[in-house]
VEXPAMAR-122247 format. One record per residue: residue number from 0; y, z, x of N, C-alpha, C in turn. Coordinates in nm, 3 decimals. Example, Ala and Ser with C-alpha at 12.3 -4.5 7.8 and 13.67 -1.06 7.14 Angstrom:
VEXPAMAR-122247
{0 {-0.569 0.780 1.319} {-0.450 0.780 1.230} {-0.330 0.780 1.320}}
{1 {-0.225 0.708 1.285} {-0.106 0.714 1.367} {0.003 0.787 1.290}}
END
This chain:
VEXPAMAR-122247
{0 {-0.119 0.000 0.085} {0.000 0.000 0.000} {0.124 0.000 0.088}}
{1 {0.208 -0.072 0.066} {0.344 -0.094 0.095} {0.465 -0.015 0.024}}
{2 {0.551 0.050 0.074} {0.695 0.096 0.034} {0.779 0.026 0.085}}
{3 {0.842 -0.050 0.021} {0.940 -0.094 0.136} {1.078 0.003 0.038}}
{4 {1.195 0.078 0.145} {1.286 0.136 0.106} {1.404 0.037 0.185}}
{5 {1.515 0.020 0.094} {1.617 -0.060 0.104} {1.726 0.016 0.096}}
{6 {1.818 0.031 0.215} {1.978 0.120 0.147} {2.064 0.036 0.081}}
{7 {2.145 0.080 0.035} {2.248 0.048 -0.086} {2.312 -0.096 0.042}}
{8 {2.428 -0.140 0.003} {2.501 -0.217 0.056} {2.611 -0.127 0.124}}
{9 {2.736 -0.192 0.201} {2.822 -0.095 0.217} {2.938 -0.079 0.092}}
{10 {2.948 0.096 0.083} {3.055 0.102 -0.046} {3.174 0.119 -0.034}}
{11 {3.247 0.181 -0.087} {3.402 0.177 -0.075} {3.414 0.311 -0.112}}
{12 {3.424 0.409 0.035} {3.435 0.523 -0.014} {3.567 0.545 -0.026}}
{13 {3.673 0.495 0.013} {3.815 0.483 0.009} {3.916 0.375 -0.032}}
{14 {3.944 0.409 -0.122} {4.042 0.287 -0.168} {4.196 0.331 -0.179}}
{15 {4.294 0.311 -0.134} {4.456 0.286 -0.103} {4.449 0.446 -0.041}}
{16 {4.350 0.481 0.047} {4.383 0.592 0.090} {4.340 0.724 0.044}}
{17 {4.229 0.690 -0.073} {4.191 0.804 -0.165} {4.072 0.756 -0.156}}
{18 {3.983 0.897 -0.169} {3.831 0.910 -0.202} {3.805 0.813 -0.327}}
{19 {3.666 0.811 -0.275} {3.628 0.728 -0.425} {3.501 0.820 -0.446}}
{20 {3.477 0.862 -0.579} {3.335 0.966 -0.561} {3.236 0.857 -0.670}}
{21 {3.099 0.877 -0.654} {3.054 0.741 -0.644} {3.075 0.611 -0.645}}
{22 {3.106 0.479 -0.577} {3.173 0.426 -0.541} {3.082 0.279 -0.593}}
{23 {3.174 0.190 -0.587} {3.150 0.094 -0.593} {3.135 -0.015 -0.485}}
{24 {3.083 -0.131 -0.440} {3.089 -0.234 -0.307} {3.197 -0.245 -0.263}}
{25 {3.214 -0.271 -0.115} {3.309 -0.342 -0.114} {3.295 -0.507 -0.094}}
{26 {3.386 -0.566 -0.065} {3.352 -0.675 -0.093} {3.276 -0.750 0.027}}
{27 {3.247 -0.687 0.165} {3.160 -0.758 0.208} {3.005 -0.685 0.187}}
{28 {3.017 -0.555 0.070} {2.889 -0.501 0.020} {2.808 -0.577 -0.043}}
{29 {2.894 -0.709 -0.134} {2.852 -0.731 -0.240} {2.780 -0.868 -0.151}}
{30 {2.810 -0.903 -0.020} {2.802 -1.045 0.026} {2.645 -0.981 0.114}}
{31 {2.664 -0.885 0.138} {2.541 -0.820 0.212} {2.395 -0.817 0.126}}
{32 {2.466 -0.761 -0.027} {2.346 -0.779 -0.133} {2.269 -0.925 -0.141}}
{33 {2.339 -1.003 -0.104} {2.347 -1.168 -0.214} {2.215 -1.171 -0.082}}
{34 {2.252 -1.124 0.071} {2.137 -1.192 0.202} {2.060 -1.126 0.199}}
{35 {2.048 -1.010 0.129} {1.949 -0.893 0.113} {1.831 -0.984 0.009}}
{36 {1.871 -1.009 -0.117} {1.837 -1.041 -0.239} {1.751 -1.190 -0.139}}
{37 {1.792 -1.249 -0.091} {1.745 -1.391 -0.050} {1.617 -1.352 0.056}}
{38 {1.636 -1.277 0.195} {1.541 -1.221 0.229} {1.440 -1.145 0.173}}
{39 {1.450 -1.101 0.069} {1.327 -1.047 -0.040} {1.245 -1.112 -0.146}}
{40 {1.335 -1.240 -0.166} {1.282 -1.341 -0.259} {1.164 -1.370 -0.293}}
{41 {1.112 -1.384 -0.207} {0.986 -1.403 -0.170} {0.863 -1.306 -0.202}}
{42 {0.927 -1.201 -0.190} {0.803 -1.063 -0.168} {0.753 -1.015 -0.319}}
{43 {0.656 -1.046 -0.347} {0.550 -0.954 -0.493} {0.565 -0.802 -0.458}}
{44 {0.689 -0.778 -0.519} {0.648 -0.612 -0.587} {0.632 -0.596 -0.700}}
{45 {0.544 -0.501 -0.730} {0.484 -0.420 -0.832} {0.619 -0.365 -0.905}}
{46 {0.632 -0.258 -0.824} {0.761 -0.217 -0.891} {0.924 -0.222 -0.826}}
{47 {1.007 -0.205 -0.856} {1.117 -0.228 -0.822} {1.248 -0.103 -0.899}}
{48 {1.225 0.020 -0.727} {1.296 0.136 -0.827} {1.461 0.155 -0.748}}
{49 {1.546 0.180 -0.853} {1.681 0.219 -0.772} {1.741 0.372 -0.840}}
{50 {1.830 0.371 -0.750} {1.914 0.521 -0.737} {2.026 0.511 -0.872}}
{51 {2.044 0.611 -0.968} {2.145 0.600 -1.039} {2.283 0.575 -1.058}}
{52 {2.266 0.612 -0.875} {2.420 0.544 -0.800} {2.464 0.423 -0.829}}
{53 {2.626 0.377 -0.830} {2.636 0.263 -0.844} {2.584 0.189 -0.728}}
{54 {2.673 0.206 -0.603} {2.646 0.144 -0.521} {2.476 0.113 -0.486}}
{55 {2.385 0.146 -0.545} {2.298 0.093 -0.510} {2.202 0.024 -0.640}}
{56 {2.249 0.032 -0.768} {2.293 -0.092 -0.881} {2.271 -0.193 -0.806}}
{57 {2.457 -0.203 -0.794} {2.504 -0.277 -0.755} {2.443 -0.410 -0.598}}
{58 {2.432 -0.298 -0.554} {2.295 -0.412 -0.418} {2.167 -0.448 -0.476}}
{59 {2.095 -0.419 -0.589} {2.008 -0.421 -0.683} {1.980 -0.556 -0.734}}
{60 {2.146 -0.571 -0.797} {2.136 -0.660 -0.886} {2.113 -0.828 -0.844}}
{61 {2.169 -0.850 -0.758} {2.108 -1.017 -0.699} {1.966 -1.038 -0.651}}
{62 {1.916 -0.940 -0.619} {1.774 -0.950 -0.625} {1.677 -0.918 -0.763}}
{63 {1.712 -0.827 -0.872} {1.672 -0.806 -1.004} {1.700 -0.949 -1.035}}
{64 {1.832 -1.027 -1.038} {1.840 -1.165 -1.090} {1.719 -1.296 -1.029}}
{65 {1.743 -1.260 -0.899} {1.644 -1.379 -0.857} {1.522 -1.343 -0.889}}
{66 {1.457 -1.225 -0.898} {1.286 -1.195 -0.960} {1.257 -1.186 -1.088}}
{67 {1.403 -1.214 -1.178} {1.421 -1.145 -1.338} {1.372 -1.028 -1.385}}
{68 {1.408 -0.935 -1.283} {1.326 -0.796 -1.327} {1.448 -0.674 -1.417}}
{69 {1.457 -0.620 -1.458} {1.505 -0.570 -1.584} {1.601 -0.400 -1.446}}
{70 {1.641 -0.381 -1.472} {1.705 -0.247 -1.367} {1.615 -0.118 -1.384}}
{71 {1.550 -0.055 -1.305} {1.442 0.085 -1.335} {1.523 0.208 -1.262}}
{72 {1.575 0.239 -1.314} {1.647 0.377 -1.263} {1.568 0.463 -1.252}}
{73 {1.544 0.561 -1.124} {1.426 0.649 -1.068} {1.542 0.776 -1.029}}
{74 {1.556 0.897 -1.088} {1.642 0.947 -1.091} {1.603 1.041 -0.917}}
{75 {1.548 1.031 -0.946} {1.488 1.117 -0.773} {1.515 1.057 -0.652}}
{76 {1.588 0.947 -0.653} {1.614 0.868 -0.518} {1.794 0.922 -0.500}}
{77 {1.831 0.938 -0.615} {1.981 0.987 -0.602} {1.983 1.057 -0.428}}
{78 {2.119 1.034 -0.373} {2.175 1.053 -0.254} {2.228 1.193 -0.263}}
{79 {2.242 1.288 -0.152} {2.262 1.424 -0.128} {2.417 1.443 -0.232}}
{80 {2.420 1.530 -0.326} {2.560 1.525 -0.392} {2.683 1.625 -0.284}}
{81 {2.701 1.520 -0.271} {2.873 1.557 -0.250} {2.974 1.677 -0.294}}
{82 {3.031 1.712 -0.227} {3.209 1.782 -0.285} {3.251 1.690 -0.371}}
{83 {3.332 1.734 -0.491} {3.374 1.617 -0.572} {3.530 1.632 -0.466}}
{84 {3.541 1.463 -0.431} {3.638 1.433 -0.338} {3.732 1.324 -0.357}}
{85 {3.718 1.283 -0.528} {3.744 1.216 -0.551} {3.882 1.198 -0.620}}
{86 {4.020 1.090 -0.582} {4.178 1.088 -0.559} {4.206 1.191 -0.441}}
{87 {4.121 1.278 -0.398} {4.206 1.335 -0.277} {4.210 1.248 -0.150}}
{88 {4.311 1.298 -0.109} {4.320 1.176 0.045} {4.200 1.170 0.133}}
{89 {4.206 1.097 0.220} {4.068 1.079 0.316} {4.054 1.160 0.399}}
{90 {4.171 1.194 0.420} {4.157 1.265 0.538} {4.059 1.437 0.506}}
{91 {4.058 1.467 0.400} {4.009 1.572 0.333} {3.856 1.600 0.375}}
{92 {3.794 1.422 0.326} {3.651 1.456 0.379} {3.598 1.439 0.511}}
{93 {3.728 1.368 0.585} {3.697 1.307 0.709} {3.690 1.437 0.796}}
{94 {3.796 1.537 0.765} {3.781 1.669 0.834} {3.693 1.756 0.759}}
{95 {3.553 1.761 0.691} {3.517 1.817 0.608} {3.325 1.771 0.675}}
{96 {3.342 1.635 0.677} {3.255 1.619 0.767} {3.258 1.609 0.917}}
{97 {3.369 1.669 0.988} {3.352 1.648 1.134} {3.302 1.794 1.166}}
{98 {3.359 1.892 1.065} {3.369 2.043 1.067} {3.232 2.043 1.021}}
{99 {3.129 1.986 0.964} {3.015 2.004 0.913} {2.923 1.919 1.046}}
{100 {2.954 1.850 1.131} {2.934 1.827 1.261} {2.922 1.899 1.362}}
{101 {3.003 2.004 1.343} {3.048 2.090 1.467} {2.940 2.199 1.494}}
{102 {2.918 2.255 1.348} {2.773 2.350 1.317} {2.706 2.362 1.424}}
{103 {2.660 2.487 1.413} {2.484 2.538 1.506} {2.428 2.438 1.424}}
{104 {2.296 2.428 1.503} {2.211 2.338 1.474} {2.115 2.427 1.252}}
{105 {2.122 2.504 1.283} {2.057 2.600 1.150} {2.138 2.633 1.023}}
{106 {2.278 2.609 1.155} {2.362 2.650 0.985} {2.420 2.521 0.935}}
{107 {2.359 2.385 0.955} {2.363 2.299 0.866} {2.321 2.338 0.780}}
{108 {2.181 2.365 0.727} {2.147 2.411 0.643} {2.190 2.375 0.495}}
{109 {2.307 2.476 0.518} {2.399 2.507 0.389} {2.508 2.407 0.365}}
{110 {2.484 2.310 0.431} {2.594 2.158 0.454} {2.666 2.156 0.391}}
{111 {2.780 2.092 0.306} {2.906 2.104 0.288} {2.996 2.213 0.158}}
{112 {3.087 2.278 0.208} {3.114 2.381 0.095} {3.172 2.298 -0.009}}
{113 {3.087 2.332 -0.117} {3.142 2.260 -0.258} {3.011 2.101 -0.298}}
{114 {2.937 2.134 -0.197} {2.836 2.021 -0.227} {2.687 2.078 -0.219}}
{115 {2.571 1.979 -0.266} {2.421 2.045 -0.252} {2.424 2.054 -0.103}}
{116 {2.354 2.211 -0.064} {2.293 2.300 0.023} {2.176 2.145 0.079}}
{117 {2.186 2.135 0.255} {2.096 2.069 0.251} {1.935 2.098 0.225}}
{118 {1.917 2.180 0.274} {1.816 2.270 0.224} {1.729 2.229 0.061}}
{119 {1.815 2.233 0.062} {1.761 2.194 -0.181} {1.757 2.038 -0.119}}
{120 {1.814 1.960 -0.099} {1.836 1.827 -0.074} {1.649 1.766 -0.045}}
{121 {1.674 1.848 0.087} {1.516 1.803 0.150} {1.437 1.859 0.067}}
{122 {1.462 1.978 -0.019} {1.333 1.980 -0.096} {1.320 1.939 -0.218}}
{123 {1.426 1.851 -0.285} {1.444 1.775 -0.400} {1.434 1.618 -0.352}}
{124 {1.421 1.599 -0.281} {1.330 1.438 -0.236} {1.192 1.473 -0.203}}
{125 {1.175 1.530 -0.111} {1.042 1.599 -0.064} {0.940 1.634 -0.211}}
{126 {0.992 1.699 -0.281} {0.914 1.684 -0.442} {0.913 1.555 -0.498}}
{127 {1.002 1.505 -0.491} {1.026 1.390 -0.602} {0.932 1.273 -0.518}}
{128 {0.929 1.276 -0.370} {0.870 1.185 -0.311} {0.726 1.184 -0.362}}
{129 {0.644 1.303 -0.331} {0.499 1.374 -0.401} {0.505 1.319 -0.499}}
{130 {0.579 1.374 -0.637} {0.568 1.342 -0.755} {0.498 1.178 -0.772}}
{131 {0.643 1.091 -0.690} {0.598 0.944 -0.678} {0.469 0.917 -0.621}}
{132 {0.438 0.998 -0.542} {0.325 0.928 -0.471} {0.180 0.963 -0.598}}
{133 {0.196 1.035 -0.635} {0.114 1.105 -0.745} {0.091 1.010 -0.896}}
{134 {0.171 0.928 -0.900} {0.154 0.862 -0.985} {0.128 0.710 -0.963}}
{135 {0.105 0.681 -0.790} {0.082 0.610 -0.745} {-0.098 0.622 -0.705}}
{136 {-0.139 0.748 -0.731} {-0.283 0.785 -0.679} {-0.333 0.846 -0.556}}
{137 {-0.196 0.905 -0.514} {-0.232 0.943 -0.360} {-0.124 1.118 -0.369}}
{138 {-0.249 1.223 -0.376} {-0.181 1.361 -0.389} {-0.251 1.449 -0.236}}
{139 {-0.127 1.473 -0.156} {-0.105 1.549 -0.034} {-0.241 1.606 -0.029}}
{140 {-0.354 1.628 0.093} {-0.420 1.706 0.083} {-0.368 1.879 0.160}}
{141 {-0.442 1.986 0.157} {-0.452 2.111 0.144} {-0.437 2.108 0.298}}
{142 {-0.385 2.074 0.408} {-0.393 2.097 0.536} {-0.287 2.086 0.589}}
{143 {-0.241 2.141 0.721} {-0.138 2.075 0.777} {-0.077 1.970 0.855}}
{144 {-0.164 1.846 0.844} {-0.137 1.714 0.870} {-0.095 1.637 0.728}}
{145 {-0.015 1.502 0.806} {0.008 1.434 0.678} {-0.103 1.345 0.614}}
{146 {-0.192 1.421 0.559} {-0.243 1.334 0.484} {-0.304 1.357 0.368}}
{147 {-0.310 1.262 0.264} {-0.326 1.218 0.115} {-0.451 1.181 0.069}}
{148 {-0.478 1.283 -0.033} {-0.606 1.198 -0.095} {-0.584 1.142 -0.216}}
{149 {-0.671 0.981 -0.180} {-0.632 0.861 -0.268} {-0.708 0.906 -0.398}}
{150 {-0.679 0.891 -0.570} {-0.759 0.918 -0.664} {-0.778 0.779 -0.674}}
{151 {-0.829 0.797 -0.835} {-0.944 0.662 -0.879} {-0.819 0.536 -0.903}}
{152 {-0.722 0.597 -0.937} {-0.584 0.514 -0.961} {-0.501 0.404 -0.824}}
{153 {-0.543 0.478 -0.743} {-0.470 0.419 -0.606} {-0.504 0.293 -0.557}}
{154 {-0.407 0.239 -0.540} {-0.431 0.071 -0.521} {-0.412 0.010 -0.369}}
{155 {-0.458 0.017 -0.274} {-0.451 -0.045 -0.140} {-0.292 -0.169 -0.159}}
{156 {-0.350 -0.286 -0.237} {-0.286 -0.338 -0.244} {-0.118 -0.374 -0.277}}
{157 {-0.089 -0.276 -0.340} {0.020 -0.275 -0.389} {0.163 -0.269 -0.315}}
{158 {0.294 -0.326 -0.338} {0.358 -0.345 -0.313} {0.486 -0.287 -0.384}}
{159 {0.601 -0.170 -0.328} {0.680 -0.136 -0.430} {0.782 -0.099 -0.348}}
{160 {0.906 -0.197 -0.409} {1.093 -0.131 -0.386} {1.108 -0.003 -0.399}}
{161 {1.211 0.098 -0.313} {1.320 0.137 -0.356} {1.432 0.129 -0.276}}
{162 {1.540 0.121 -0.378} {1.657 0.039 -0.356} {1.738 0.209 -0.372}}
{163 {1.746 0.246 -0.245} {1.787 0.389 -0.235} {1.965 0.437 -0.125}}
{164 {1.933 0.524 -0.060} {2.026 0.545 0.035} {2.002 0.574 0.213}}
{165 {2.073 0.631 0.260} {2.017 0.684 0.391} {1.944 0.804 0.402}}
{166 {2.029 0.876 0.299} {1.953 1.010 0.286} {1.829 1.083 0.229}}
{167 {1.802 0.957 0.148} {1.736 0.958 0.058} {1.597 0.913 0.138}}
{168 {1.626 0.791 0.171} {1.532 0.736 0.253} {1.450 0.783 0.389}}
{169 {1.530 0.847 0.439} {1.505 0.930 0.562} {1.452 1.022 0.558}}
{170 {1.469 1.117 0.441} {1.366 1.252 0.392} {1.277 1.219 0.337}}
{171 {1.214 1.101 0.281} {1.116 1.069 0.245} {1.043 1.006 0.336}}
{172 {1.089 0.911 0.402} {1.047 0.882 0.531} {0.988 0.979 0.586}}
{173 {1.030 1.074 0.646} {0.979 1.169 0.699} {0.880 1.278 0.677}}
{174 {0.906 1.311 0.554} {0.811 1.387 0.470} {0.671 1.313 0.434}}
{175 {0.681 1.164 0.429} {0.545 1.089 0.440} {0.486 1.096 0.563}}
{176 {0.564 1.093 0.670} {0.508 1.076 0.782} {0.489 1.201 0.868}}
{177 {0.530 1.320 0.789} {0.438 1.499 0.861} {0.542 1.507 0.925}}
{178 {0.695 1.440 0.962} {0.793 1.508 1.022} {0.838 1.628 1.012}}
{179 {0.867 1.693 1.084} {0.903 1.873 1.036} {1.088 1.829 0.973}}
{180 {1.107 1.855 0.880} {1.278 1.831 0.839} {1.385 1.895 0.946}}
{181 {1.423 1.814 0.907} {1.605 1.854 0.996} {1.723 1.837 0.918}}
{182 {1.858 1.888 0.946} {1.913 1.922 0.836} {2.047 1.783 0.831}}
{183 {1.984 1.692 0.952} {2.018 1.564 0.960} {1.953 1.458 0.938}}
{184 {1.864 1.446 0.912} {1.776 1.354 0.868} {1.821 1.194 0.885}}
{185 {1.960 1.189 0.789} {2.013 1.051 0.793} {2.077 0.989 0.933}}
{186 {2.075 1.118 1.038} {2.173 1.098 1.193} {2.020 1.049 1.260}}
{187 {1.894 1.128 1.206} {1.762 1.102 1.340} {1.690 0.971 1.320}}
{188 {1.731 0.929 1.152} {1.641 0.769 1.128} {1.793 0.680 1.139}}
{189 {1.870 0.630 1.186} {2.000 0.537 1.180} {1.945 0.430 1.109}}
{190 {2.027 0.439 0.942} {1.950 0.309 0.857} {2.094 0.212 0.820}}
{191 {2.098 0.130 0.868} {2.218 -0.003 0.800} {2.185 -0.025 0.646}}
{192 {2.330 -0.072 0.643} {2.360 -0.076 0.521} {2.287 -0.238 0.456}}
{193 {2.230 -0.231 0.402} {2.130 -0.344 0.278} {2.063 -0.382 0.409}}
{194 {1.943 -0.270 0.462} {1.867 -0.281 0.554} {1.699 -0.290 0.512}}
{195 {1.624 -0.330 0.523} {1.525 -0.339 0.499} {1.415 -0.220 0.610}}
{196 {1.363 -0.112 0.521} {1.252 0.024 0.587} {1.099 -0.029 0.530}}
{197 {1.039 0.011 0.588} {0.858 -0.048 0.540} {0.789 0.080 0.582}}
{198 {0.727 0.146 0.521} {0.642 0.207 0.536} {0.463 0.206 0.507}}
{199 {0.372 0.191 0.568} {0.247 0.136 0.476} {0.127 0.231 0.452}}
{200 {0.034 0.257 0.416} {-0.077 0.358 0.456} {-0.143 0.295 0.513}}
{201 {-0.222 0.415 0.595} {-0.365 0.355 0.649} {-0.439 0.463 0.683}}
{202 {-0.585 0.401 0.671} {-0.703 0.503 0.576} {-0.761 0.509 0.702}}
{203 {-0.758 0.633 0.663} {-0.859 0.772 0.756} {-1.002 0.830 0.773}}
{204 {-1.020 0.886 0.801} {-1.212 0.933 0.760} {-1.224 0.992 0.607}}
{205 {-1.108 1.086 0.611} {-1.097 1.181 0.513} {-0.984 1.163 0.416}}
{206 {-0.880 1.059 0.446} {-0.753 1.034 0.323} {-0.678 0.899 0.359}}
{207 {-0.548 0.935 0.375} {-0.471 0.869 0.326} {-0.357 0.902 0.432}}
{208 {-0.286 0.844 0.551} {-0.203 0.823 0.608} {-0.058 0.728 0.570}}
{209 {0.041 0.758 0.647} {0.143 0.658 0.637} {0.195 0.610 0.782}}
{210 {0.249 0.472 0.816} {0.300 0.470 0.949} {0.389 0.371 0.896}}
{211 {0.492 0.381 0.968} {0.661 0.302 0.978} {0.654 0.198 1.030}}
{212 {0.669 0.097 0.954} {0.655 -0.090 1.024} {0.760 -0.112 0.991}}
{213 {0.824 -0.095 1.000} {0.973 -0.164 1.017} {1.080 -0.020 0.960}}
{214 {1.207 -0.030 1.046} {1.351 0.039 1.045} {1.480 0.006 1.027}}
{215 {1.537 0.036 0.961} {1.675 -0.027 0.987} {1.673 -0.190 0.973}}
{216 {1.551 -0.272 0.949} {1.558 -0.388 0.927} {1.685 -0.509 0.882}}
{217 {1.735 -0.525 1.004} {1.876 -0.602 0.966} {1.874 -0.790 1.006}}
{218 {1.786 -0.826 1.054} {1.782 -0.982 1.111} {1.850 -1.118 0.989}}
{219 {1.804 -1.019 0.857} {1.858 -1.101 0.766} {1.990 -1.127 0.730}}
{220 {2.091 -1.032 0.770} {2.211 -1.044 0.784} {2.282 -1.097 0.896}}
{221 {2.438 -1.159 0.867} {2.468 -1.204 1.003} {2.531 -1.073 1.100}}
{222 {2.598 -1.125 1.224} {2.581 -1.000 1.268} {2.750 -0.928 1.226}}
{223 {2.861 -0.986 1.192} {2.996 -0.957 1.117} {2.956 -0.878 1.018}}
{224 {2.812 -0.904 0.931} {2.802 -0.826 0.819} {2.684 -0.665 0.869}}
{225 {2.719 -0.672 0.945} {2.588 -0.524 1.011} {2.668 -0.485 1.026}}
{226 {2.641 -0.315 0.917} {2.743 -0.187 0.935} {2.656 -0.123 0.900}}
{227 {2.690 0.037 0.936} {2.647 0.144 0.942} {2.715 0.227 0.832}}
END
């Protein structure tokens, strides 16, 4: 089985100088989607899940058009929530995250005042990831390695989007693959924006593994349009 995880496009967290709190493309977001959507054309997925966020709608949608697939909102891919930061100037979050930079390494943790604790973060993907995998046929076994036992439901074959974030992607990433969490997650996997992530299983004596075939996947874009 295949995951392939896709981040949003780039958004517009600032417009005339003011926050934007969930945000919309900007306009070379929307040109990033269109090479995203064309490099995927091709690929049979099963399913095809996105974040309730706009911005990742929005990178969604030229590829939903070219496969004619209908929009599946998966509320568990949602991105770490924020301080609401939205009409205040930039400069607000810009010093809000440098000061959330500066941290001991532990007291990230509790990441930004006025936003989700990272802590809950990693363990509200980290569930929601399980959950998914669980209805896919593959539930964590009882040990401390990463690995999954497949039920009668689980399909080798299968192929499935999500059309997520960095943060999102990276704690799940990781949590498939037995990483111990960190309270950076999105700084230790560096994922571009309408980047293509692959993750696949592969079978064990006793379950169900995952290993990372592709990162940050950007060849499909030109290189003016590769941002971070």
């Amino acid at each position: 089985m295949e995951l392939v995880f896709v981040r949003h496009a780039e958004p517009e967290w600032v417009k005339d100088g003011l926050s934007v709190d969930n945000p919309p493309l900007t306009e070379r977001g929307f040109e990033q989607a269109v090479y995203l959507a064309d490099a995927l054309r091709h690929e049979e997925f099963e399913e095809i899940h996105v974040s309730p966020l706009v911005r990742t709608q929005q990178t969604a949608l030229p590829l939903l058009q070219i496969l004619n697939r209908d929009l599946k909102i998966t509320p568990w891919l949602e991105e770490i929530r924020n301080p609401i930061w939205h009409g205040t100037p930039e400069e607000k979050a810009n010093e809000a995250w440098k000061a959330e930079k500066s941290k001991n390494s532990h007291d990230r943790w509790s990441g930004l005042e006025g936003g989700e604790p990272v802590i809950d973060f990693v363990q509200r993907i980290n569930e929601g990831a399980s959950e998914f995998l669980k209805t896919l046929g593959l539930i964590r076994s009882d040990n401390s390695l990463p690995v999954w036992h497949p039920t009668q439901t689980f399909e080798e074959d299968r192929k499935i989007a999500l059309i997520a974030h960095a943060g999102t992607t990276s704690v799940a990433i990781c949590h498939m693959l037995g990483l111990s969490p960190t309270p950076w997650e999105w700084e230790r996997l560096v994922i571009g924006h309408a980047t293509i992530n692959r993750i696949r299983t592969l079978q064990l004596g006793d379950g169900i593994t995952f290993g990372l075939s592709q990162l940050s996947g950007n060849e499909h874009l030109p290189t003016d349009l590769r941002t971070y």
